[in-house]
C-alpha positions in Angstrom: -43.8 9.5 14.6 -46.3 6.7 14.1 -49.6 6.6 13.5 -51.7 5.1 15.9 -55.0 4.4 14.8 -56.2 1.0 16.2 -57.7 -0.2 12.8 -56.2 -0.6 9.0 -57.2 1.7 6.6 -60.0 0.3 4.9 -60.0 -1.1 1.3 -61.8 0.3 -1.5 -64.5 -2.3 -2.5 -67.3 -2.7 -4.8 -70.2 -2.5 -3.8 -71.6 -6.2 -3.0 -74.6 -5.6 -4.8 -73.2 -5.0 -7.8 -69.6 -7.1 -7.3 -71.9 -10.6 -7.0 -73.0 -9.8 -10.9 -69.4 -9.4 -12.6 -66.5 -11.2 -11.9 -64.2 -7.4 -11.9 -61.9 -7.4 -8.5 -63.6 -6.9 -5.3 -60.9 -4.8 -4.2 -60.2 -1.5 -5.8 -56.5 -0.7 -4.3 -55.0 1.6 -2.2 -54.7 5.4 -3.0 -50.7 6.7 -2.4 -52.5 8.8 0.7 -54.2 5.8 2.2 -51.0 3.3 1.6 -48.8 5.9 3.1 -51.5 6.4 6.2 -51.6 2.5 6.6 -47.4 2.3 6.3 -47.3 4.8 9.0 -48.4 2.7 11.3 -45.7 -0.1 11.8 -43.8 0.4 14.6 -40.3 -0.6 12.5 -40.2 -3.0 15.6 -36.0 -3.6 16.3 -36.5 -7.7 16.6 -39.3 -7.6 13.1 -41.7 -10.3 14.2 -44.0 -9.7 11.1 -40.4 -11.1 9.0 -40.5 -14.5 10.7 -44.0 -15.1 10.0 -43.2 -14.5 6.0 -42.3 -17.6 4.4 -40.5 -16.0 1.5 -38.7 -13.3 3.6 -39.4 -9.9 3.2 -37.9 -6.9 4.9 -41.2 -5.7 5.6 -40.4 -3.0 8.0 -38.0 -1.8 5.9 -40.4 -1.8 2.9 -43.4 -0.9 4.6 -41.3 2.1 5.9 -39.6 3.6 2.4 -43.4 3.4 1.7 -44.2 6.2 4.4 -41.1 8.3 3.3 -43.0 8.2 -0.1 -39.3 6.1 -1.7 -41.8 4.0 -3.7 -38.9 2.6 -6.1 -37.0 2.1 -2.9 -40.1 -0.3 -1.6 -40.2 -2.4 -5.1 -36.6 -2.9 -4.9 -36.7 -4.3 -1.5 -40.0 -6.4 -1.9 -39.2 -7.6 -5.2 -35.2 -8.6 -4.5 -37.4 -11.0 -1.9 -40.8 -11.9 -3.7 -40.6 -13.0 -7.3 -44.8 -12.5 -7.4 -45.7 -9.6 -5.2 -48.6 -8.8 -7.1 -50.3 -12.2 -7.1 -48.8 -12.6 -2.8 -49.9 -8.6 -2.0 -54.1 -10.1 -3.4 -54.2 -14.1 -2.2 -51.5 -14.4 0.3 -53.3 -15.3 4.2 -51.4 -12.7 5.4 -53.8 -12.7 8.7 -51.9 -16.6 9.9 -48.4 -15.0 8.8 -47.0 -11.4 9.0 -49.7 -9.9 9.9 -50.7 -12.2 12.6 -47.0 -11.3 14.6 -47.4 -7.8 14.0 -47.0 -5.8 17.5 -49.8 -3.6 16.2 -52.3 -6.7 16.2 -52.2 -6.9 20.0 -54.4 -4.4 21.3 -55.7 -3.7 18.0 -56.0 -4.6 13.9 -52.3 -5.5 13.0 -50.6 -3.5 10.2 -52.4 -4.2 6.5 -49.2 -5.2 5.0 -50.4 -7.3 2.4 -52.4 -4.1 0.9 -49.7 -2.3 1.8 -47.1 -5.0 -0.7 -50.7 -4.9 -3.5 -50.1 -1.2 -3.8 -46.6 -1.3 -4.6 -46.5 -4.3 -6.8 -49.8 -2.5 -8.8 -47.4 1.3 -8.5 -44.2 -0.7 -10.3 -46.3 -2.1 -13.0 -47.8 1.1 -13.8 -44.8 3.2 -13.7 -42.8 0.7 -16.1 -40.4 -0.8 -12.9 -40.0 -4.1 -13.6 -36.8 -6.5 -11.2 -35.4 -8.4 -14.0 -31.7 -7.7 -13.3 -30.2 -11.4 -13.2 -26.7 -12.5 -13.2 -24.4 -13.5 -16.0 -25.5 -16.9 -17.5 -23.0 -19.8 -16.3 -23.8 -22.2 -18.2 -26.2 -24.4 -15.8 -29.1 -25.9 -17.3 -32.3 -26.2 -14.2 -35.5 -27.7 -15.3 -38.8 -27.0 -13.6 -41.6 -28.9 -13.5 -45.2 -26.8 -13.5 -45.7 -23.1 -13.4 -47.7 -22.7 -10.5 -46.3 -20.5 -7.6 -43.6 -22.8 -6.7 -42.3 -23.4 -10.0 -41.9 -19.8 -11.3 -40.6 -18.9 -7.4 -38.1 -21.0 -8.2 -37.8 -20.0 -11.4 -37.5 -16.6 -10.7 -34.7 -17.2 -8.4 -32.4 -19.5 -10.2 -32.6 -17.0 -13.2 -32.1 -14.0 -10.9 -28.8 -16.5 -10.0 -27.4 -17.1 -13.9 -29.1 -20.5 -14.6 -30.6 -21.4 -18.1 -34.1 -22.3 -16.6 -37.1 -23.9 -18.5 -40.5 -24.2 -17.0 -42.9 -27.3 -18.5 -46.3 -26.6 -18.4 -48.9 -29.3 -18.8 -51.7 -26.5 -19.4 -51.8 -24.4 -22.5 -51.7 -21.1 -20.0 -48.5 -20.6 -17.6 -49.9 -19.7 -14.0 -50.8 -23.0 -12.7 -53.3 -22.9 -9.9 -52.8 -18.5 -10.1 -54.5 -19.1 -13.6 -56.9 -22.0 -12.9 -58.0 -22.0 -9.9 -58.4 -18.1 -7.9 -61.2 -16.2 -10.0 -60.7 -12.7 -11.7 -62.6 -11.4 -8.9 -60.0 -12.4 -6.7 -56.6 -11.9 -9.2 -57.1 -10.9 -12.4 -55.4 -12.8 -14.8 -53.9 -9.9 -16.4 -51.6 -9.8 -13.1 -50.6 -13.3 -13.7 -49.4 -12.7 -16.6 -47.5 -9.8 -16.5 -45.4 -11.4 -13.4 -45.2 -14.4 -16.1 -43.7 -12.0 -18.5 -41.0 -10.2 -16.1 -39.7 -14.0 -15.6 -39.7 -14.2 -18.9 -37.4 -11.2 -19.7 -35.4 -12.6 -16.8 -34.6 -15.5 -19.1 -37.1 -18.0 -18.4 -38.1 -20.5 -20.9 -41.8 -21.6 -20.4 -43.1 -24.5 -22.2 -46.7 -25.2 -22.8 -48.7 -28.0 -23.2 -45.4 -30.1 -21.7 -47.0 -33.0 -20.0 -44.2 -34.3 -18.0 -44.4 -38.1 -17.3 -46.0 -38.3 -20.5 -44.2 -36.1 -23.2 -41.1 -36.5 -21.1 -40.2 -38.2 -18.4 -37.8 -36.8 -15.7 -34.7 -39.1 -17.0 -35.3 -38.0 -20.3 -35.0 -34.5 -19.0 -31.5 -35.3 -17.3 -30.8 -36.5 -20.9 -31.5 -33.3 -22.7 -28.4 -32.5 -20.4 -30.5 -30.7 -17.7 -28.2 -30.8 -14.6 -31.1 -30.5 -11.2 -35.2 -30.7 -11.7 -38.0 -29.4 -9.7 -41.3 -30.8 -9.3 -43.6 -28.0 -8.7 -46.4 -29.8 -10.7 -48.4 -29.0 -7.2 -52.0 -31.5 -5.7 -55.0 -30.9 -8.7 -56.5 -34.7 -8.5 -60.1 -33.7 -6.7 -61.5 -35.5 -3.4 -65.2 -37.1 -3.5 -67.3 -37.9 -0.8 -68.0 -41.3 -2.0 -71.8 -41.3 -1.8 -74.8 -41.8 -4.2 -75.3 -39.8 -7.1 -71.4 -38.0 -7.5 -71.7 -39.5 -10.8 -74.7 -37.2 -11.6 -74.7 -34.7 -14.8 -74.3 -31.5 -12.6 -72.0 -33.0 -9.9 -68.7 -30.8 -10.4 -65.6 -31.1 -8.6 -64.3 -27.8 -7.4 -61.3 -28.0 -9.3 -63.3 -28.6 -12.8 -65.7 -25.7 -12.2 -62.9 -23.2 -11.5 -61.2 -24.5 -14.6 -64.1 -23.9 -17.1 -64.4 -20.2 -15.4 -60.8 -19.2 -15.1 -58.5 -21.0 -17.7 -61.7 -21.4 -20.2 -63.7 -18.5 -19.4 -67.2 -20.0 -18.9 -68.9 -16.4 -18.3 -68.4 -15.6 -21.3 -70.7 -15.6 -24.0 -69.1 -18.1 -27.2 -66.9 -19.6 -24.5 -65.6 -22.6 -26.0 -66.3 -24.4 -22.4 -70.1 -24.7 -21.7 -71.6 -21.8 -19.8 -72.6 -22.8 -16.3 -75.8 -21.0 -15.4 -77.3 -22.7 -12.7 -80.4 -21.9 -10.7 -79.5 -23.7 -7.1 -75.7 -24.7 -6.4 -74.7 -26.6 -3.1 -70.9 -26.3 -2.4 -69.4 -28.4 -0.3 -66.7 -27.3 2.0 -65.5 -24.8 3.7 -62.1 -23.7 2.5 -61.2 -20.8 0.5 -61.9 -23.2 -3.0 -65.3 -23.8 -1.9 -65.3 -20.1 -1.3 -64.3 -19.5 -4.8 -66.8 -21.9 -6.2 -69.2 -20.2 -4.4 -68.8 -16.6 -5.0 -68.3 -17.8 -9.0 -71.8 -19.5 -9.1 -73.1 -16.6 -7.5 -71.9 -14.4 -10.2 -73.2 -16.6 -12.7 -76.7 -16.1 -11.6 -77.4 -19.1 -9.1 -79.0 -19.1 -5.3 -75.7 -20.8 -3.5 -75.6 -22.3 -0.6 -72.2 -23.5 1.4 -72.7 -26.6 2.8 -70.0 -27.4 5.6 -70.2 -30.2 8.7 -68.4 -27.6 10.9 -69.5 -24.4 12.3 -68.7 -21.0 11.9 -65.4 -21.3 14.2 -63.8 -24.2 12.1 -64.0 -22.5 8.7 -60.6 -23.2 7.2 -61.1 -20.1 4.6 -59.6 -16.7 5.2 -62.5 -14.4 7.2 -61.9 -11.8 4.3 -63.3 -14.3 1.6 -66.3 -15.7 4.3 -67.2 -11.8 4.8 -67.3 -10.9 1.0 -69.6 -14.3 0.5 -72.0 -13.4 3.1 -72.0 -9.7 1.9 -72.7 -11.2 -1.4 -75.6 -12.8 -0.4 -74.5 -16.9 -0.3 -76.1 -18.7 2.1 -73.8 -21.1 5.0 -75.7 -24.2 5.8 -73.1 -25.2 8.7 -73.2 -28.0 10.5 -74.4 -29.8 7.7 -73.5 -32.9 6.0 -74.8 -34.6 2.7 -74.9 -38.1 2.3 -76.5 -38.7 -0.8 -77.4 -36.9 -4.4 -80.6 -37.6 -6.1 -81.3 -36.5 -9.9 -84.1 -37.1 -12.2 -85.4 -39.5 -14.9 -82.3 -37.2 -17.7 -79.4 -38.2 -15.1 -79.1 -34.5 -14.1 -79.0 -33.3 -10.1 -82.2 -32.6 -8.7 -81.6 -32.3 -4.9 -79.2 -33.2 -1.9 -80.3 -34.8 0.9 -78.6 -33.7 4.3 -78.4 -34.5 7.6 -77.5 -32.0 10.9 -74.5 -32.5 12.8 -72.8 -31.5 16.3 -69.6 -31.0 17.4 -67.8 -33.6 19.6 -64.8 -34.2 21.2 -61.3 -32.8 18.9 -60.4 -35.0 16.1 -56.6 -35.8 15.3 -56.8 -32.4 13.4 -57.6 -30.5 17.0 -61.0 -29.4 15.4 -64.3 -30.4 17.3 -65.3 -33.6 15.3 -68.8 -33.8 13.6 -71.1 -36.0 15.0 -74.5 -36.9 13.1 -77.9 -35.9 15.0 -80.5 -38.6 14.8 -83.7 -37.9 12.8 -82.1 -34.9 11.0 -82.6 -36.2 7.3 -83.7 -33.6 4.9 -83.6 -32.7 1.2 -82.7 -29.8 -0.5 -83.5 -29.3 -3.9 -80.8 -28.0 -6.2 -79.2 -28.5 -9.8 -75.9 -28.6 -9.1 -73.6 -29.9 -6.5 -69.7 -28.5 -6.3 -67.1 -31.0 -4.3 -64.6 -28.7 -2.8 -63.1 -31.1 -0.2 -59.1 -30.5 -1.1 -57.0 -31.8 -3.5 -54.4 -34.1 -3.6 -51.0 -34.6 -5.7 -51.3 -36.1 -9.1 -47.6 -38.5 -9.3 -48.0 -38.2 -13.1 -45.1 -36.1 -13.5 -42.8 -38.2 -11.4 -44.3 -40.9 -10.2 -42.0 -44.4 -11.1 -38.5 -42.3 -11.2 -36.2 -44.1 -10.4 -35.2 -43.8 -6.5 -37.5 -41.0 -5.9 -39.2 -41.7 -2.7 -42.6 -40.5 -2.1 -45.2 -40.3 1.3 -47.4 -42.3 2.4 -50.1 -40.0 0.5 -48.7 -40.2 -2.8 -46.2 -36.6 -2.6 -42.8 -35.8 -3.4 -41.0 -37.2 -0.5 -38.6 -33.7 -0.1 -36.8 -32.1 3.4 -37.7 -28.2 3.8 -34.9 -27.6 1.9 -37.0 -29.0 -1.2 -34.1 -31.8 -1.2 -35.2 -35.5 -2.1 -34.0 -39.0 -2.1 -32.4 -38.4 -5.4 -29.7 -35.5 -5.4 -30.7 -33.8 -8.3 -34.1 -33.9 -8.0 -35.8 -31.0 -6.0 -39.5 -30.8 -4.8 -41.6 -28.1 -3.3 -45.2 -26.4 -2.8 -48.2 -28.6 -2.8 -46.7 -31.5 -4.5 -44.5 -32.7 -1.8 -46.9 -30.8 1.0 -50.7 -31.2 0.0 -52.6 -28.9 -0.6 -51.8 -26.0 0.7 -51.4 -21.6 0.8 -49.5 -20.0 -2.6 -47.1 -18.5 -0.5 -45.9 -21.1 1.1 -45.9 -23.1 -1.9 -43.6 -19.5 -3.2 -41.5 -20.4 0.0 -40.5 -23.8 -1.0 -39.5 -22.7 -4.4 -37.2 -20.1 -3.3 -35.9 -22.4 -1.1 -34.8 -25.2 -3.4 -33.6 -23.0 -5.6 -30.5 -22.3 -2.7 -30.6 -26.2 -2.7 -30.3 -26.6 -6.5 -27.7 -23.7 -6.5 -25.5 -25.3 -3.9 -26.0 -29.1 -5.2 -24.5 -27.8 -9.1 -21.3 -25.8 -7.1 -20.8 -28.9 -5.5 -20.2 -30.7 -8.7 -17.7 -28.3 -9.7 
């Protein structure tokens, strides 16, 4: 029989008070008792709403419920066959817009926690030695992949699980892409990155580093080294500015760098070989789960933070889990605010941002309320550091001037959901033909071009 408690059974956190000093996971895991408790409570629902709103495709009632029975290597089978990362999707996944948001459950209550519910049995596998590498004879087929962000070892993942030689070119000198880069410890340890890296690896996958494609190789030369399909995966990591006085300030970050020095170079530390960024005031601007990031990462390092976002409350694009672990953490929200110019001193370095107040109009072409400037709202606020988190956009380094490879209007990978492109043996997917945009959906488009690559090489046959 189910269990029908209204709410999920809660997390295990640290304490905010101590987790806004050390960048250790917020999150401590589920117990087997409260996993099993919180996987008691799906309904096994006959037409599986929470499945459609999965982008990768997980059984999850049929996972969720070998977790009740206690079958925990019955649960990693069936989440792994479909999720090539379900350690990194189970901690950063919005699982609140996807499954969790169709769950039954969610309607006269808090929907089933299935993302803790996937977290605890990724986290169970790892520490019981269960590792899905199983793949298929090799046939011969040579795949290349371009980054090694979610897409690119989704797809990957798959095309080795399906027999293909498969190497993955990594412009950084870490695999992980954007897992690696840009989502603190706090959030996904590293160490998780790259044990999911290394079960890819034992699958067969070839990953090389410090592969700057479009300027080590170019994606001819790649079809020359008798590659047969290529995916761009290389994802969106050029920064947006604002375009107003002062960004050019010592102490004017883009969100992008600043997570870089932290994660990939480990700023924190002491003897870092990346400057330690200990700042006493930090503006962030934006609102999305990067500027959350930023935010809860200068708060660890000993800064007063403050998020400054032109929207209110209600159009936050970040998850409400990472805006309730920055308030609890003590960063302040300056909404409905708006900088429009950065002011430093007589050394070049930030010394304050001055503001002004805004209101919420009529929709915009996004649907949200847009931001309208109040008159005589002007003021300064004095800080040492300002952080851009204002999105991303796709760098065409890696394939841009390929022959017949069509792009958008905004620069991506012109590619069909599918991951199909103007050019039949090229393949695109995640943020590099999308924008900017969630991991798992970027996981999505990898395991769906992989079909497409699969099917494209039996066609030649």
């Amino acid at each position: 029989m189910a269990n029908m408690q209204m709410n999920k059974t809660p997390m295990p956190e640290q304490d905010p008070n101590v987790r806004n000093r050390n960048f250790e996971e917020v999150a401590l895991g589920y117990t087997l008792e409260q996993a099993q408790n919180e996987a008691q409570r799906c309904l096994n629902c006959k037409n599986k709403p929470c499945v459609s709103g999965c982008p990768v495709g997980i059984p999850i009632p049929e996972f969720v419920g070998k977790v009740a029975e206690g079958d925990l290597a019955g649960a990693y089978q069936l989440l792994s066959d479909a999720n090539a990362l379900p350690a990194i999707s189970g901690r950063v996944c919005p699982q609140e817009t996807q499954c969790e948001g169709k769950c039954v459950r969610g309607i006269k209550g808090e929907p089933v926690s299935i993302g803790r519910i996937e977290r605890f049995v990724a986290d169970w596998a790892a520490e019981n030695g269960l590792a899905n590498v199983a793949t298929a004879p090799k046939n011969g087929h040579k795949v290349a992949v371009i980054g090694s962000g979610p897409a690119g070892l989704t797809c990957a993942g798959e095309l080795a699980r399906m027999g293909y030689e498969v190497s993955v070119f990594e412009a950084f000198h870490t695999p992980g892409g954007v897992l690696s880069y840009g989502i603190p410890e706090f959030r996904l340890p590293k160490a998780i990155v790259k044990r999911e890296v290394a079960n890819l690896e034992k699958m067969g996958v070839d990953i090389e580093l410090n592969m700057v494609i479009g300027k080590v190789l170019t994606i001819p030369e790649l079809f020359e080294r008798g590659y047969e399909a290529v995916f761009i995966g290389s994802g969106a990591g050029l920064p947006m500015f604002m375009k107003i006085p002062g960004e050019s300030l010592i102490g004017v970050y883009s969100a992008n760098e600043y997570l870089t020095r932290i994660n990939l170079m480990k700023a924190y530390k002491e003897g870092a070989e990346t400057p330690i960024l200990h700042n006493k005031k930090v503006a962030v601007v934006g609102g999305g789960n990067v500027a959350m990031d930023a935010a809860r990462c200068a708060k660890r390092l000993g800064a007063d933070v403050h998020i400054v976002y032109r929207r209110s409350e209600a159009e936050l694009p970040a998850r409400a889990e990472e805006v309730h672990h920055a308030k609890e953490e003590g960063i302040v929200f300056d909404l409905l605010t708006n900088p429009v110019s950065i002011e430093g001193d007589e050394t070049g370095h930030v010394q304050s941002i001055t503001c002004v107040k805004m209101e919420l109009g009529e929709p915009d072409e996004s649907g949200r309320r847009r931001p309208v400037v109040m008159e005589g709202s002007e003021f300064k606020m004095e800080v040492d550091a300002v952080i851009m988190a204002l999105g991303t956009k796709a760098n065409q380094m890696s394939y841009g001037g390929t022959p017949g490879l069509e792009q958008t209007r905004k620069g991506c990978v012109a590619a069909d959901e599918n991951g199909c492109t103007s050019c039949p043996n090229i393949f695109a997917g995640g943020d590099a033909a999308t924008g900017a945009a969630t991991v798992i959906l970027a996981m999505g488009a990898g395991k769906h071009a992989a079909k497409s690559i699969d099917q494209y090489i039996k066609s030649k046959q």
